[in-house]
C-alpha positions in Angstrom: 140.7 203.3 58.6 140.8 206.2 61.1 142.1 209.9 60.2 145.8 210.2 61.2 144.6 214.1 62.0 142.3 215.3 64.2 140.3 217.9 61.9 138.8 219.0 65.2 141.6 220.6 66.8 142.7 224.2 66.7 146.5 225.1 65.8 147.8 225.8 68.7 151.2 227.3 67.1 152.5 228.4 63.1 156.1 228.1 62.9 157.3 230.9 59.8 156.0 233.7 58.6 152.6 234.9 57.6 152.0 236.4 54.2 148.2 236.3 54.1 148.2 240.2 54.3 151.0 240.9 51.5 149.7 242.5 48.2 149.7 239.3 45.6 152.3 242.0 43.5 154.8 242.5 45.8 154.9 238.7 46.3 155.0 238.2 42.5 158.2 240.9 42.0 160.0 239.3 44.9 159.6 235.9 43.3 160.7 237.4 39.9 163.0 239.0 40.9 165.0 236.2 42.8 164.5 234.3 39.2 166.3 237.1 37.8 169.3 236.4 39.7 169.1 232.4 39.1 169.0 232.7 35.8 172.1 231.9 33.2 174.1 234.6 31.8 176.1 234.3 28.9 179.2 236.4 28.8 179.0 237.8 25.3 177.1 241.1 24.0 173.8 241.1 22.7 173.7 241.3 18.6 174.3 239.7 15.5 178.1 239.7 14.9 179.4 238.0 11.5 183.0 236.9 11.5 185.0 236.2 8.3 187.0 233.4 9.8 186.1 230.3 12.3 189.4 231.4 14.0 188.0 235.2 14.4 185.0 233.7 16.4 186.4 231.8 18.4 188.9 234.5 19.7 186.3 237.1 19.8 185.0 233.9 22.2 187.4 233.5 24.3 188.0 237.3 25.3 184.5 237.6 26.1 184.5 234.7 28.4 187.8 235.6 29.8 186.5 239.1 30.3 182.8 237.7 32.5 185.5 235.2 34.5 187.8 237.7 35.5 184.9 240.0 36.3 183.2 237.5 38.1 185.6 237.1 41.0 
C-alpha cells in the first residue's frame, strides 16, 4: 500500500494562526476563561435557605428565575 502523503515535501502554505510562540498561561486563561462563559448559571443566590412551606420555596423560586429572565434580555 503506498503513503497517501508525501512525507518528503515541504509545506508550502499554513492556513490560521500560529501560536507556537504564545506563553502556555496565556493560552490556558484564554481557554478558561471562554469555559467560564459556557458554563450554566443558575438564577438563585448562593446559600442554604430553609423554607417553612413547599409553597414558600417554590415562590422564592419563581421570583428568582423571573428576576435572571428579565435580566437576561
Amino acid at each position: 500500500m503506498a503513503n497517501v502523503v508525501n512525507v518528503e515535501e515541504t509545506i508550502g502554505k499554513t492556513v490560521g494562526r500560529d501560536r507556537t510562540d504564545e506563553d502556555p498561561w496565556v493560552a490556558y486563561r484564554r481557554i478558561a476563561a471562554s469555559a467560564r462563559l459556557l458554563r450554566p448559571r443558575l438564577p438563585y443566590p448562593r446559600g442554604v435557605f430553609r423554607f417553612k412551606t413547599l409553597e414558600e420555596a417554590h415562590e422564592w423560586q419563581q421570583k428568582h428565575m423571573l428576576a435572571a429572565a428579565t435580566a437576561a434580555k
